[in-house]
Structures are given as C-alpha cells and as structure tokens.
VEXDREN-2710 file (C-alpha; in Angstrom, 1 decimal):
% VEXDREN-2710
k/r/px/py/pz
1/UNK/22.3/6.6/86.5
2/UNK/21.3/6.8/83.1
3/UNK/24.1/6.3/80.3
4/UNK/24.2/8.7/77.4
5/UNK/22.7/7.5/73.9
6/UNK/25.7/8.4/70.9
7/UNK/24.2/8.5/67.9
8/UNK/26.4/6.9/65.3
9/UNK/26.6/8.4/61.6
10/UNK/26.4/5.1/59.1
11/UNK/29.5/5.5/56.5
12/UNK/29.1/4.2/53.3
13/UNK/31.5/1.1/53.3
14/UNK/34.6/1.5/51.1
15/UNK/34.6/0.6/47.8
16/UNK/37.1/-2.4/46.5
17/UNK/38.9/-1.8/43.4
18/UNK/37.4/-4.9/42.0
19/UNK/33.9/-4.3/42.6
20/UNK/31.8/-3.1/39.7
21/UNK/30.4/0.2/39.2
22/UNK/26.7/1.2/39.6
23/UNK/24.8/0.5/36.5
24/UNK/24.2/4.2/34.5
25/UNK/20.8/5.2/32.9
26/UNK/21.1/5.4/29.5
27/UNK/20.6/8.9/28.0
28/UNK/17.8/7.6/25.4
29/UNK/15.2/6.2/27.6
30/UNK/12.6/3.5/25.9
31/UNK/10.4/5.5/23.8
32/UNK/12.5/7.7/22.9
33/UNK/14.9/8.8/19.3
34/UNK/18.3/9.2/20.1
35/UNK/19.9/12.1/17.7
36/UNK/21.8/9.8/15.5
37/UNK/18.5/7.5/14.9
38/UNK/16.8/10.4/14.3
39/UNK/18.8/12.3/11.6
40/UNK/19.4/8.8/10.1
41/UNK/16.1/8.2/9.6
42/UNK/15.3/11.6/8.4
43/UNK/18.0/11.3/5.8
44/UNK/16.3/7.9/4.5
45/UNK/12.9/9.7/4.9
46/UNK/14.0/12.5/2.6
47/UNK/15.6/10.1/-0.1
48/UNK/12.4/8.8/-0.3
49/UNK/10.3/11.7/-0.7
50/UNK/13.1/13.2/-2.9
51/UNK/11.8/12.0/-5.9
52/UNK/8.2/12.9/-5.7
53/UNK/9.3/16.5/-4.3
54/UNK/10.9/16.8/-7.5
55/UNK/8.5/15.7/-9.5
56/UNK/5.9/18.3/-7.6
57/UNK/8.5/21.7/-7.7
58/UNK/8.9/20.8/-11.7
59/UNK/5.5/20.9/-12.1
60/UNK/5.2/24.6/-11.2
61/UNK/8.1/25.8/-13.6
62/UNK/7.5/28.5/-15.7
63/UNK/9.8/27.3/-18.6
64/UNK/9.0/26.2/-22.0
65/UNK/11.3/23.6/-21.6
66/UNK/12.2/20.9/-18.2
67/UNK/14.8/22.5/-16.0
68/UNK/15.6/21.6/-12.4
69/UNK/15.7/23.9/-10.4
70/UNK/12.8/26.5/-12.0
71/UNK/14.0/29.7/-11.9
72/UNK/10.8/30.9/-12.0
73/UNK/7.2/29.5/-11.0
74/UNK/3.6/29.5/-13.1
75/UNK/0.8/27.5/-13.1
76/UNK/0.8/27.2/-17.2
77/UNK/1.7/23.4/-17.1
78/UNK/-1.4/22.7/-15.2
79/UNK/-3.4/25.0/-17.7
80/UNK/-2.1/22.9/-20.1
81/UNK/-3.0/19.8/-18.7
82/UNK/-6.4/20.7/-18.1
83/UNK/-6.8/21.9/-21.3
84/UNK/-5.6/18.1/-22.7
85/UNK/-8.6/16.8/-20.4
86/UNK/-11.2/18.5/-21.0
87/UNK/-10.8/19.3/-24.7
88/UNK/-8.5/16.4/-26.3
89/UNK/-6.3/16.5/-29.7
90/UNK/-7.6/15.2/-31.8
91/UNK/-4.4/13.5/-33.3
92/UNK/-4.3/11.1/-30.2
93/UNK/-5.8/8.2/-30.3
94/UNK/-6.6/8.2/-26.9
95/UNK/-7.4/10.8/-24.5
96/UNK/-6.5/11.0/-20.8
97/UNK/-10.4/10.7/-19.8
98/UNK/-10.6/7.8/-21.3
99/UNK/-7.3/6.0/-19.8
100/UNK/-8.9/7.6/-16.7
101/UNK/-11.7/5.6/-16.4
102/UNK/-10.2/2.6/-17.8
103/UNK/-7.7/2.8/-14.6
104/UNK/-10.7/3.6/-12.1
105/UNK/-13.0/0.6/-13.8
106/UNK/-9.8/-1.8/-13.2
107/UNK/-9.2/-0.5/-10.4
108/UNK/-12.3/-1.3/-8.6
109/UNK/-13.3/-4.5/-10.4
110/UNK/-9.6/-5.5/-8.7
111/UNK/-10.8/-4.2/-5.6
112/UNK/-14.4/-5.9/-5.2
113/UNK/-12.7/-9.4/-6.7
114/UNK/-9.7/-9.6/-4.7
115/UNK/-12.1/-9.1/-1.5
116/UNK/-14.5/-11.3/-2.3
117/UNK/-11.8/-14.3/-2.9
118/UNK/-9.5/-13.1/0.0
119/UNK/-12.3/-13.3/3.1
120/UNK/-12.6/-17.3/2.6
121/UNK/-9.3/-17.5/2.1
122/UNK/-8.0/-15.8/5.1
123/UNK/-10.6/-17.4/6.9
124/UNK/-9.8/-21.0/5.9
125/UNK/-5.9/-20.3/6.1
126/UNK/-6.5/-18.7/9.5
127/UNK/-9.0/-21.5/11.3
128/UNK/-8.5/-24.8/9.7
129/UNK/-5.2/-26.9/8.7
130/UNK/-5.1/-28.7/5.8
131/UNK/-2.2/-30.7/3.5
132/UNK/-0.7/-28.2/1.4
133/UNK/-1.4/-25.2/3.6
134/UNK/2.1/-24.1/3.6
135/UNK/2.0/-24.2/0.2
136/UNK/-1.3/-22.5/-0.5
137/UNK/0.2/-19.5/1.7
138/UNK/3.5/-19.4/-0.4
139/UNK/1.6/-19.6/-4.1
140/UNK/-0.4/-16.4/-2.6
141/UNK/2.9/-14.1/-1.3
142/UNK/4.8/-15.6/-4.7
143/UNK/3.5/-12.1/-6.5
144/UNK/5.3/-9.6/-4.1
145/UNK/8.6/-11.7/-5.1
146/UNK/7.6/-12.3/-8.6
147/UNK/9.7/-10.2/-11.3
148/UNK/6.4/-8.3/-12.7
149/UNK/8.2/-8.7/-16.4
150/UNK/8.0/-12.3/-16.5
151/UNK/4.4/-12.6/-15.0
152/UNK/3.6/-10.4/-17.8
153/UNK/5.3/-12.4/-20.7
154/UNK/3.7/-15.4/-19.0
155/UNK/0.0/-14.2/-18.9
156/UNK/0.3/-12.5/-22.5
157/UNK/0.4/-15.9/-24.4
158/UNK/-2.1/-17.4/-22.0
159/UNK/-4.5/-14.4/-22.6
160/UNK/-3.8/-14.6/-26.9
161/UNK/-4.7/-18.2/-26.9
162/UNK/-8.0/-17.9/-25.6
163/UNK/-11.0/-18.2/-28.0
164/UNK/-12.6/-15.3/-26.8
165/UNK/-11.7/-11.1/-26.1
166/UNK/-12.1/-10.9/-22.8
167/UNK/-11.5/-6.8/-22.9
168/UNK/-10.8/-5.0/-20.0
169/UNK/-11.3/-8.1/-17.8
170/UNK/-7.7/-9.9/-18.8
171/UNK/-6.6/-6.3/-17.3
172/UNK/-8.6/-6.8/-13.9
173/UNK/-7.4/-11.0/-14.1
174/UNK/-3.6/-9.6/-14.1
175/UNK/-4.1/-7.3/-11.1
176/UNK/-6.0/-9.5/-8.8
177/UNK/-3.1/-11.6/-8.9
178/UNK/-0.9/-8.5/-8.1
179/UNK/-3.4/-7.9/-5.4
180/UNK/-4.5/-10.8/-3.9
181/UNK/-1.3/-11.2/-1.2
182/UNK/-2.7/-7.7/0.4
183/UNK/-5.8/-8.6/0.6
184/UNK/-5.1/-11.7/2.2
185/UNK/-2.7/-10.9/4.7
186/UNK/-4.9/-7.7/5.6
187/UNK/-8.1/-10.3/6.1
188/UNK/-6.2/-12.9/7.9
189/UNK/-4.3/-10.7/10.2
190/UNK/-8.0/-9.9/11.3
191/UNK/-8.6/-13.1/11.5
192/UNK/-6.0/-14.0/13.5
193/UNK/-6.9/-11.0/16.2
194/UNK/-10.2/-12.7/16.7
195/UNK/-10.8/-15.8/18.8
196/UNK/-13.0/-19.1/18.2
197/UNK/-14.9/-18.2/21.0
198/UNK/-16.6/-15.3/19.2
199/UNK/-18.2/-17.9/16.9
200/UNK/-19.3/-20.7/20.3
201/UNK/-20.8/-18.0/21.7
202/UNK/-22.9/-17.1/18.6
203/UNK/-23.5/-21.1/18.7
204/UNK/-24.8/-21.1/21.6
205/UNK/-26.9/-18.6/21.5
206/UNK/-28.3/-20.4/18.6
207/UNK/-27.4/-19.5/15.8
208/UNK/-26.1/-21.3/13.2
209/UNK/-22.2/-21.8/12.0
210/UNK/-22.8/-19.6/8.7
211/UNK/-24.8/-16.8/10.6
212/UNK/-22.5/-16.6/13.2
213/UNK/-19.6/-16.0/10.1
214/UNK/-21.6/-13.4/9.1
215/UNK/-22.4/-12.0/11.9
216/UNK/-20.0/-11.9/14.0
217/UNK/-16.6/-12.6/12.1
218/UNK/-17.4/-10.3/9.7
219/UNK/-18.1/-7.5/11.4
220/UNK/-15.3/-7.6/13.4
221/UNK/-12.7/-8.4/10.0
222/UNK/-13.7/-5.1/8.9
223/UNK/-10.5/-3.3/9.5
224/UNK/-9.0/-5.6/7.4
225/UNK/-11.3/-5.9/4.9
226/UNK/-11.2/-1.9/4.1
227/UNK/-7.2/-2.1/4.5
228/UNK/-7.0/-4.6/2.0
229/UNK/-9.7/-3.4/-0.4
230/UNK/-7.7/0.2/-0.3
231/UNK/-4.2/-1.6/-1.1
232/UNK/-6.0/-3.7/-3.9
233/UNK/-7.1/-0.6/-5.0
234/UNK/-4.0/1.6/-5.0
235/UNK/-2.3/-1.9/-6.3
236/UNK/-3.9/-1.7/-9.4
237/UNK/-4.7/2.1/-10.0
238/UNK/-0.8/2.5/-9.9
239/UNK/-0.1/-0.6/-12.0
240/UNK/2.7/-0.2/-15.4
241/UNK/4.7/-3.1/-15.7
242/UNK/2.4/-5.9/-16.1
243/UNK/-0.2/-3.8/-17.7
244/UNK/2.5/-3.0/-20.4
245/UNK/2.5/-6.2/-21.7
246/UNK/-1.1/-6.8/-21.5
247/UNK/-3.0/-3.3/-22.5
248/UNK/-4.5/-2.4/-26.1
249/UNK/-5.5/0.9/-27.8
250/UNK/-9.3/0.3/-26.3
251/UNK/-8.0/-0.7/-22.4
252/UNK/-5.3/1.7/-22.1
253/UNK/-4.3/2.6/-18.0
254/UNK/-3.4/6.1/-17.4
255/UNK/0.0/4.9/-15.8
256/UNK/1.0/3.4/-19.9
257/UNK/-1.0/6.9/-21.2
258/UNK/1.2/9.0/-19.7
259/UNK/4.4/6.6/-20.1
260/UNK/3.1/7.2/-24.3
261/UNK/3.2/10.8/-23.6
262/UNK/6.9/10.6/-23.0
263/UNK/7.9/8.1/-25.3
264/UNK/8.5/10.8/-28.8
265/UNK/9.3/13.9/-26.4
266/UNK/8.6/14.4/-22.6
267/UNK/5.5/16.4/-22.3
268/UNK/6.1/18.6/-19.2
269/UNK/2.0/18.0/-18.6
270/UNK/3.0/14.6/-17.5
271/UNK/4.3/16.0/-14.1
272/UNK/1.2/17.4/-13.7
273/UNK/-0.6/14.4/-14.2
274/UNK/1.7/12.3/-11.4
275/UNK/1.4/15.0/-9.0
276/UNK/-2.5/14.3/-9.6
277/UNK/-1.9/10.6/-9.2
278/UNK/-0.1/10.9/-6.1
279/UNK/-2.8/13.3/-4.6
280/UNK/-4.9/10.7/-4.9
281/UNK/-2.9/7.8/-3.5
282/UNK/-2.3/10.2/-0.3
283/UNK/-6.1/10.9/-0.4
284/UNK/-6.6/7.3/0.0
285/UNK/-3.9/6.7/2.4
286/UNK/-5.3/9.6/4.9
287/UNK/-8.8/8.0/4.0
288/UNK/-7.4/4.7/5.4
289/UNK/-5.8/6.1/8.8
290/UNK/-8.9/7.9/9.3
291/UNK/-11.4/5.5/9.1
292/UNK/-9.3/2.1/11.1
293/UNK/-5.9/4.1/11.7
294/UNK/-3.3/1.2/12.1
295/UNK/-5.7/-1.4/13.3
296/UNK/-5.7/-4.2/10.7
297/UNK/-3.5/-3.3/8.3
298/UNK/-0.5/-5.8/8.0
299/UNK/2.3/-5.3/4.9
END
C-alpha cells in the first residue's frame, strides 16, 4: 500500500531582531551622476565659462560705450576691429598684424624647441635611473609652481647683461621654460605606456639601438608628442605675464598689444580680439581630441 507524498511549502525562516538587514542597491549605480554631483559640477562649469561668455555677449553690443548686459546687439565692434587690422592708425606704433605674427613666430619656435628637448628627456627620465633624477624631474615641473612675476624679474637682468640682442629669441627662451613641463610630461606619459620589449624586439630583428628609437619608440610617442607640441603652443600664444617684463616696441605679443589697448581707455575692439583668441585656442583644442582624443595627453 502505497503512502501518500505531502508536499511541504519551505517558509522563510523568521528573522531575529539582531540580524542585519539585506544590503540595498544604491540608487546611483557606478557610471552614473547622481543629481547633486551633477548640478554641482554644472555650477563650477558655468563659473568657469562665465567669464569668457561675458566677454563674447559684450562683444556683440551695439553701444558706443561698455555696458553689461547690451540692450541691443550689432556687429559694429567687429567692423571696427577689422578695420584696425587691415588698415592700421597710423598714430600707433604698432599694429595688431604685426603683434600677430610676432605671437604666431614665438609661438611655434616654443613649439618646435620644447619638442625637440622634451623627447630625450622623457625618454631618459622614463628608461634609465640616474643620481639626481628626482631632482631633474622637480627643476622641470618648478615652472607650473613658479610665480610668473619673479621668473620674469629674474630672466630680465640675465637677458640685459648679455653682449648681444638676441630679439625675438629671449621671447621664445622665456616660453620654453613655461613650456617645457607639458611637453615632458605629455612625452614621458607615452613613454611610460610603451614597454622595453618594443625596442628587444627591434634588436633582434637586427636593428640597431638608435633605429629601433626611431623606429619604433617614436612612432608610437606620437600622441604625446602632438599633445605636448599643442600645449607648448597654446602655452606660449596665450603668454602675458612673463612676456611683460621681457617684450619691446619691435617683439611685442598680441596678449601685451591688446593689454596697451586698454591701458589710456578700454577699446571695446579688444573683446573682439579675445573672442578671436579664444576661437583659436578652441580650434586647437577640438584639433587635438580629433586627431589622438585623450590618448597621451597627461596635465
């Protein structure tokens, strides 16, 4: 005689006062921005940009005079300022073509010299150890930390003691200082992403230690060489303070030109001259994420 199967229904055991409570999820999963991180950071975002929307809206006044907010909106400051570039007064001693060019010939002597001494570098600070290593790499961050006024006052009496005019080129001296810890970092960051194997591979393969630098390291540097080249670049196009100290009437920057055009009465052309500048730095910037996006570049 068969005996009947009962199927028994499993109870969850009763819980104890004292035992803890299941773990929750959080509500802001990894990954994502929780409402209060987000408006905080779009509140810092917009203090940021604050100034340089300002700048851009005053640009467009109508007015005669500098008012914030316009009440009305015209394209005659930019007239204006076109006008100054193409056809100069001719009571200034310098014209804003001229401080243009000045700034773009700095600006890429800086570029060219601060890569060309910053790919050893990072290479030698990134492969071999030496005595005084930690010391080299502290003397080349020291400008980011460095008040710019004193490294001015310091290089001006250096520069007036020399037996020769060195020109524009005390200018491009001065700002491959400024820009030599961006270029560094951005090389040896590539650097550090590549591994010694690279180059005992191209060893065995046969070729020598100096081909294999060049390459194989090289090549494969090149997202930080372009990063860094770009910073050095913007570094020194965007230069004032230690240029202030250092600039004549013949190697004037547009940075100090247009700080002289607001020195007697602010010129309202001068906004439209930043709001040029910064195009450009943005240009650059997109030109940068385009080409590497964030591969290589290390602040």
């Amino acid at each position: 005689m068969s005996t009947p199967l009962h199927t028994a229904r499993l109870e969850p055991a009763p819980r104890s006062p004292s035992s803890p409570r299941p773990a929750r999820l959080p509500h802001v999963m990894p990954g994502q921005l929780g409402k209060v991180t987000a408006l905080v950071a779009g509140i810092l975002l917009l203090l940021a940009a604050l100034p340089i929307l300002t700048m851009i809206v005053m640009s467009f006044s109508a007015a005669d005079t500098l008012e914030f907010p316009p009440h009305a909106y015209s394209l005659h400051w930019y007239r204006a300022a076109w006008q100054s570039f193409v056809s100069p007064d001719a009571t200034q001693s310098l014209s804003m073509g001229a401080a243009l060019s000045t700034s773009l010939v700095v600006a890429l002597s800086t570029m060219l010299i601060a890569t060309l001494v910053s790919v050893p570098a990072a290479y030698a600070l990134s492969r071999y150890r030496f005595r005084g290593k930690p010391a080299v790499e502290q003397l080349v961050a020291l400008p980011l930390v460095y008040p710019l006024v004193m490294l001015g006052l310091s290089l001006l009496p250096v520069f007036n003691v020399l037996p020769v005019d060195l020109g524009v080129f005390h200018l491009v001296i001065a700002h491959v200082i400024l820009a030599l810890p961006f270029t560094v970092k951005n090389c040896a960051a590539s650097v550090a992403s590549i591994g010694p194997e690279f180059e005992e591979a191209a060893c065995v393969m046969g070729a020598s230690p100096g081909r294999a630098l060049v390459d194989v390291i090289l090549p494969l540097m090149r997202p930080g060489i372009l990063a860094g080249m770009l910073f050095a670049f913007i570094v020194s196009f965007n230069e004032f303070t230690v240029t202030f100290f250092l600039y004549s009437i013949d190697t004037m920057t547009l940075p100090v030109w247009l700080y002289s055009r607001t020195v007697s009465s602010l010129d309202p052309t001068v906004f439209c001259f930043a709001v040029f500048i910064v195009a450009i730095d943005f240009a650059l910037i997109w030109l940068l994420e385009k080409l590497i996006g964030d591969e290589g570049i290390a602040l």
